[in-house]
C-alpha positions in Angstrom: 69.3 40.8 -16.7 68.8 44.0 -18.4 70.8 47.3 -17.5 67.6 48.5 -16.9 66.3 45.4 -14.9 69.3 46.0 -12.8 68.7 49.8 -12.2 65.5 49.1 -10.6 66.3 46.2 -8.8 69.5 46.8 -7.1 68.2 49.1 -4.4 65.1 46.7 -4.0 68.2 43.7 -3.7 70.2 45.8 -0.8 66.4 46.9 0.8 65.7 43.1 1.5 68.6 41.5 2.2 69.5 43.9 5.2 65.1 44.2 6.0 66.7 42.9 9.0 70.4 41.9 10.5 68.7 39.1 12.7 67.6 37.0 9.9 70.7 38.0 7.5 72.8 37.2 9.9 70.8 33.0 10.3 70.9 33.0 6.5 75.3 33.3 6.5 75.4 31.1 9.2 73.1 28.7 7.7 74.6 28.9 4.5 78.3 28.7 6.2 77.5 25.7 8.4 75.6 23.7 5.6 77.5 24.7 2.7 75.5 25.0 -1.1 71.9 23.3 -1.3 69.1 24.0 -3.4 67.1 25.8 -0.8 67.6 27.6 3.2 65.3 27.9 5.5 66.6 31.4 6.0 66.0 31.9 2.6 62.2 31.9 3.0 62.0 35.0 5.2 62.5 37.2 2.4 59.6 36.4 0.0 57.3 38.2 1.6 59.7 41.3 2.0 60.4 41.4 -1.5 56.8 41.2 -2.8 56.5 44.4 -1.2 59.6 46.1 -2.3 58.4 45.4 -5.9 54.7 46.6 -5.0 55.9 49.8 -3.7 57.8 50.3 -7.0 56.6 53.6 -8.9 54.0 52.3 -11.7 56.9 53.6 -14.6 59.3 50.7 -13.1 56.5 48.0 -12.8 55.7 48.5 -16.6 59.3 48.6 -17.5 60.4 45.4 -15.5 57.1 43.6 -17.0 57.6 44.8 -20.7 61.5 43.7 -20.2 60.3 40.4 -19.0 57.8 39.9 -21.8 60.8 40.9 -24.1 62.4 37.8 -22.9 59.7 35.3 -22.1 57.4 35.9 -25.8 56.2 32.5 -25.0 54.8 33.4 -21.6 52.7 36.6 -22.2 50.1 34.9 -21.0 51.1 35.9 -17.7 49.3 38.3 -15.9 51.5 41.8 -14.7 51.4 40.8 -10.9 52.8 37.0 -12.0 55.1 38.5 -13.5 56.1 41.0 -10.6 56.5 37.6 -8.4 58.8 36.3 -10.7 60.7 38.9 -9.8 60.4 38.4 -6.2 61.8 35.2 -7.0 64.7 36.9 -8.6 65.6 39.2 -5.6 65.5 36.3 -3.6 67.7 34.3 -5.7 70.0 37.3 -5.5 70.1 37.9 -1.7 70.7 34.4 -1.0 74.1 34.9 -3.8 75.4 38.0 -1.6 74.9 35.8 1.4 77.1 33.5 -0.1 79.7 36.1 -0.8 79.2 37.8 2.8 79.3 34.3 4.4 83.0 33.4 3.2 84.2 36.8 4.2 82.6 36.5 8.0 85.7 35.4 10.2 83.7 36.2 13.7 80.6 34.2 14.2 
């Protein structure tokens, strides 16, 4: 990830994880009891919160985050600008699930 790709994201990455403490708080507890798999069900409650994080980006960010990811994915440009904003969503997903992970092993009081 860019420096740049990071400047716009991080806010977007704190914004969704903590969109609300009930299902943060499922998604440690889900990942603590079950340990590392692929996928959570907890983890699926924040799609739809970060599609609208990135569509409520100013238009300046969108077209840097999509020119950055045409940057790295030449073979891809087929892609249209909103595909390419979901694969994004993906990444902020991705991302909230890995500070979940972090926040999970440092919970002591379930």
């Amino acid at each position: 990830m860019t420096p740049e790709q990071r400047r716009i994201l991080r806010p977007i990455f704190r914004s969704v994880a903590h969109h609300s403490d009930y299902i943060w708080c499922e998604l440690k507890r889900e990942i603590f009891d079950r340990g590392c798999q692929s996928q959570y069900h907890w983890e699926l409650e924040y799609s739809e919160p970060a599609n609208r994080a990135l569509k409520a980006l100013p238009e300046s960010d969108k077209s840097i985050l999509v020119a950055d990811w045409k940057k790295e994915h030449s073979a891809d440009i087929s892609l249209s600008d909103d595909a390419i904003l979901k694969t994004y969503s993906a990444i902020v997903v991705e991302e909230v699930v890995r500070r979940a992970v972090i926040a999970s092993n440092r919970t002591c009081n379930w």
